[in-house]
C-alpha positions in Angstrom: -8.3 110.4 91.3 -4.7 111.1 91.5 -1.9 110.0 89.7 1.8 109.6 91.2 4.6 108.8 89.0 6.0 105.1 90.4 9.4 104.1 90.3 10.5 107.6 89.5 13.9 107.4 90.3 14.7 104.5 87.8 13.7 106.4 85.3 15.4 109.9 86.2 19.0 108.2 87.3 21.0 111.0 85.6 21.4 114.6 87.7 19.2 116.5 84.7 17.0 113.8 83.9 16.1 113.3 87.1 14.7 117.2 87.6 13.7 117.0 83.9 11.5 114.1 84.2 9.7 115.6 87.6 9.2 118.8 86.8 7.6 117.4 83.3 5.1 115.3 85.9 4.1 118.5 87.9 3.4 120.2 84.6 1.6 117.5 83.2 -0.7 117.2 86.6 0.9 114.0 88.4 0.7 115.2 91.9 3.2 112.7 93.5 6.8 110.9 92.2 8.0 107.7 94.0 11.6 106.3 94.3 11.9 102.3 95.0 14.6 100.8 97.2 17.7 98.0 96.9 20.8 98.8 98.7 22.8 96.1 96.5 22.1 93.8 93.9 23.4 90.3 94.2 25.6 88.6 91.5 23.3 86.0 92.5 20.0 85.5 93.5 17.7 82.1 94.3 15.3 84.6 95.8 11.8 84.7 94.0 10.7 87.8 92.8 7.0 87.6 93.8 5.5 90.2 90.8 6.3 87.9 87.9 4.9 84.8 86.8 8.8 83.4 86.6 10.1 85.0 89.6 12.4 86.5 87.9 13.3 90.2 89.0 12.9 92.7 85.9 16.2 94.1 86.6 19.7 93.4 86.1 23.6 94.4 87.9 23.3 96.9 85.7 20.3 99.0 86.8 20.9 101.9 88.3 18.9 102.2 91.8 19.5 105.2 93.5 19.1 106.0 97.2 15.3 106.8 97.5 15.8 109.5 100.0 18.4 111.0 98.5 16.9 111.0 95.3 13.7 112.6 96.7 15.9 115.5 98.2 17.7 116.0 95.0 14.0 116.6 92.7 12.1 118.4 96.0 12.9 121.9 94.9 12.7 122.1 91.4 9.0 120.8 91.5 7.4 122.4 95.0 3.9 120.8 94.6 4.5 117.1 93.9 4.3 114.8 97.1 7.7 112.8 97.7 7.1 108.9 98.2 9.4 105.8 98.5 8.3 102.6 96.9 9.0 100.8 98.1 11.5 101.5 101.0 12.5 98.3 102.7 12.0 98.9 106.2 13.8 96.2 108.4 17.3 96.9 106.8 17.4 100.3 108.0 18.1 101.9 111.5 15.0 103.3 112.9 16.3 105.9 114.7 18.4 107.4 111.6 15.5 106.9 109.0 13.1 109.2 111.2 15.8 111.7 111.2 15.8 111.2 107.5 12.4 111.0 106.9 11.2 114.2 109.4 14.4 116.5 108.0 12.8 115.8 104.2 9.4 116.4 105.1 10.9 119.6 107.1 12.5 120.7 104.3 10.1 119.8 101.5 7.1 121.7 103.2 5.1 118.5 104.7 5.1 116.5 101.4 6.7 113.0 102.0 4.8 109.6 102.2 6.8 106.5 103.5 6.1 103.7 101.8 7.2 100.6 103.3 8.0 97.0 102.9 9.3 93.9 104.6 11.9 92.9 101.3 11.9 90.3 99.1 15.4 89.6 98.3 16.9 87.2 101.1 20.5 87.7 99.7 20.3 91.6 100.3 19.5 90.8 103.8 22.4 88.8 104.2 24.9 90.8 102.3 23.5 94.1 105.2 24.2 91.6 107.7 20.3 92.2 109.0 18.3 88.7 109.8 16.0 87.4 107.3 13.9 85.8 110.0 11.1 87.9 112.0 11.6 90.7 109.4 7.6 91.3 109.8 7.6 91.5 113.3 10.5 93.8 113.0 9.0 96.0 110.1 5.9 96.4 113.1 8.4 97.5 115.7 9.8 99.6 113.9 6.6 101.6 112.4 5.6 102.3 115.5 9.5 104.0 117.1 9.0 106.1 113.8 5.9 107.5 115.0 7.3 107.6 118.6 10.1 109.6 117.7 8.2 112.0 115.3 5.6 112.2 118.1 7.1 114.6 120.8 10.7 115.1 122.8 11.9 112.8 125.5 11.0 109.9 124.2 11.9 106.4 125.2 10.9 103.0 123.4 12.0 99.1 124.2 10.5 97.1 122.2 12.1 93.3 120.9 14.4 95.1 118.2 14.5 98.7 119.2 15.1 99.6 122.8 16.6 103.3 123.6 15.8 105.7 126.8 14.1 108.7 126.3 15.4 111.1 123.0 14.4 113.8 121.2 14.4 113.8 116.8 14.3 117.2 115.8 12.8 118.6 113.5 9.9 116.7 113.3 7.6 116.1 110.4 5.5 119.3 109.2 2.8 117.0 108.8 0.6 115.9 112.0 0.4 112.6 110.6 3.1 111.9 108.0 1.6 108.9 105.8 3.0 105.6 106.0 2.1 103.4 103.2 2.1 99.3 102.9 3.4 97.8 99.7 3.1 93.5 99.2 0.5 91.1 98.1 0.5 89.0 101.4 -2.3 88.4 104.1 1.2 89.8 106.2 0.8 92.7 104.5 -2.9 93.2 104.3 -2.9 92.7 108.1 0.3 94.9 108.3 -2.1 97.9 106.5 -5.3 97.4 108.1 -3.8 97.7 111.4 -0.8 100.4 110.9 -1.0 102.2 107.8 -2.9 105.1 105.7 -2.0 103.5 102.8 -2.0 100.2 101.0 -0.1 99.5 98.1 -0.7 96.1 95.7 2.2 94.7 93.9 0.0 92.7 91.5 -1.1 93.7 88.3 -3.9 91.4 87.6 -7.3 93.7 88.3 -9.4 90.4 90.0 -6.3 89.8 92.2 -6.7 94.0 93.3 -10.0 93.5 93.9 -9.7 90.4 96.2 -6.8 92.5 98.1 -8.6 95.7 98.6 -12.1 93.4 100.1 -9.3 91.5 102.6 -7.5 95.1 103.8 -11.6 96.6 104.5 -12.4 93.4 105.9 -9.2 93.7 108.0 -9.4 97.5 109.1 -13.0 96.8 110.4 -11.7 93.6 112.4 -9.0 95.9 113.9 -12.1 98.6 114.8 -10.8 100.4 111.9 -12.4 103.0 108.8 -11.5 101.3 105.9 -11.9 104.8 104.4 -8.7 105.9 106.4 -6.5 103.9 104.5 -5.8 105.3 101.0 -5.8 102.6 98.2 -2.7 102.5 96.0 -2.6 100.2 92.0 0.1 100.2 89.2 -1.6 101.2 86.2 -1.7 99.1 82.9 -4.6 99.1 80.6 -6.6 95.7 79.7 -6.1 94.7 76.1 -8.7 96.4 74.2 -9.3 99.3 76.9 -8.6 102.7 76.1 -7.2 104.5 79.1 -10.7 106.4 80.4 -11.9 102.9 80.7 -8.7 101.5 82.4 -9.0 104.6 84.9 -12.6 104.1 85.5 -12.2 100.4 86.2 -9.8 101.3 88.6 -11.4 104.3 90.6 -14.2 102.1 90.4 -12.4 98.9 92.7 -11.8 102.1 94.9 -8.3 103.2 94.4 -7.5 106.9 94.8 -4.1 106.9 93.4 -3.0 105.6 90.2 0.9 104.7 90.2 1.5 104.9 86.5 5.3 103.4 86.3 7.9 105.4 85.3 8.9 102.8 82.9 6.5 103.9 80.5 8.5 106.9 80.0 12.3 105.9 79.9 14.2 105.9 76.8 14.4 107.8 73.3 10.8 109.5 73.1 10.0 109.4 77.0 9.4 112.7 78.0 7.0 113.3 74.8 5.1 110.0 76.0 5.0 111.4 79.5 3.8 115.1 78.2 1.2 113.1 76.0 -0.5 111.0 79.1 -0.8 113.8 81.0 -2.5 115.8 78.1 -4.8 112.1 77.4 -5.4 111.0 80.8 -5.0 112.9 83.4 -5.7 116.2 81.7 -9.3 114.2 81.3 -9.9 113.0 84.5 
């Protein structure tokens, strides 16, 4: 099992806690930290958040979101062994043709250790506020996977497509990894379809275990329809133990659904006390795994 510390970058928003709180997950035996995504946050929002029972997104103005990317290149050198992942980076809002450039010159850089993870966006007034269109963002999300791996995929390469359309280019330098892992967040039969067909990894929003269960059955199902190994794509949860389960259980119970990486969210560790709490679930869990 491994373990990959979500939403990293909310928790590490200063310039020393950020290296602090990554170099304390290496130690401790996480073997991945993730950075999520939102350009701007509306003063106001009608949008439904669609991982809380009230809709309402557990975040305020005043949280500070940082740039995943840039994040992920701050913390890259100061812990060599952890994989760099975004989670979730929203794809339709950004240029295509830049974000492979951004995405191959970190994974350049870093040694071969990024993971894209990608989403279609939840938050209609961002989309609006970036001046991108709300409507098709699925269809553009698709498109858009597939000029990334285009462009990482060789020189002289041309793409037209409905929302991208250039003659033939070259991105250098391209990814150190072959296949650089692209990774599908979102609860949606979109989204289950979206993995099974393009991804290497799927990544659940939902906390509730029977709800995971039902998810991971539809994106096999799925990967088989599209003459695919469900095996091939890698099976992503948030971590939260049941009431009354101690975390060996809550681990098993996981690995057991078929997840192979844990996101334990960095949440847990923010605030007064944080790094000691980090420090001790390495030591409880992982250490025991």
């Amino acid at each position: 099992m491994k373990f990959g510390l979500a939403f990293a970058s909310s928790a590490g928003t200063e310039s020393d806690t950020a290296l602090e709180i990554c170099q304390i997950a290496e130690k401790v035996g996480f073997e991945s930290v993730w950075g999520g995504e939102h350009v701007i946050f509306p003063s106001s929002i009608e949008s439904k958040y669609p991982y809380t029972s009230d809709g309402k997104v557990p975040a305020t103005k005043d949280t500070m979101i940082h740039d995943p990317l840039i994040w992920l290149a701050y913390v890259a050198a100061v812990a060599p062994s952890l994989r760099l992942g975004t989670c979730i980076l929203i794809l339709p809002q950004r240029n295509p043709l830049v974000l492979a450039k951004e995405i191959s010159s970190l994974d350049y850089l870093s040694g071969g250790r990024v993971e894209l993870g990608i989403g279609v966006g939840w938050l209609k007034e961002e989309f609006e506020a970036l001046g991108v269109p709300w409507e098709r963002r699925g269809a553009r999300t698709d498109e858009y996977v597939h000029a990334l791996r285009a462009l990482w995929g060789g020189t002289d390469v041309e793409f037209h497509g409905e929302f991208v359309d250039f003659e033939p280019v070259t991105c250098t330098p391209r990814p150190v990894q072959t296949r650089l892992p692209i990774l599908v967040g979102g609860d949606t039969p979109a989204a289950v379809r979206r993995a099974a067909k393009l991804a290497d990894g799927y990544y659940p929003g939902t906390g509730d275990f029977n709800e995971l269960q039902n998810l991971i059955q539809q994106v096999r199902q799925s990967a088989e329809a599209f003459d695919r190994d469900p095996s091939e794509i890698e099976i992503h949860a948030h971590y939260a133990a049941l009431p009354g389960e101690d975390h060996a259980e809550g681990i098993g119970r996981l690995q057991s659904a078929g997840v192979g990486r844990v996101m334990v969210p960095a949440f847990f560790f923010a605030g007064s006390g944080g790094f000691e709490r980090l420090e001790q679930f390495g030591q409880e869990v992982i250490s025991a795994q």
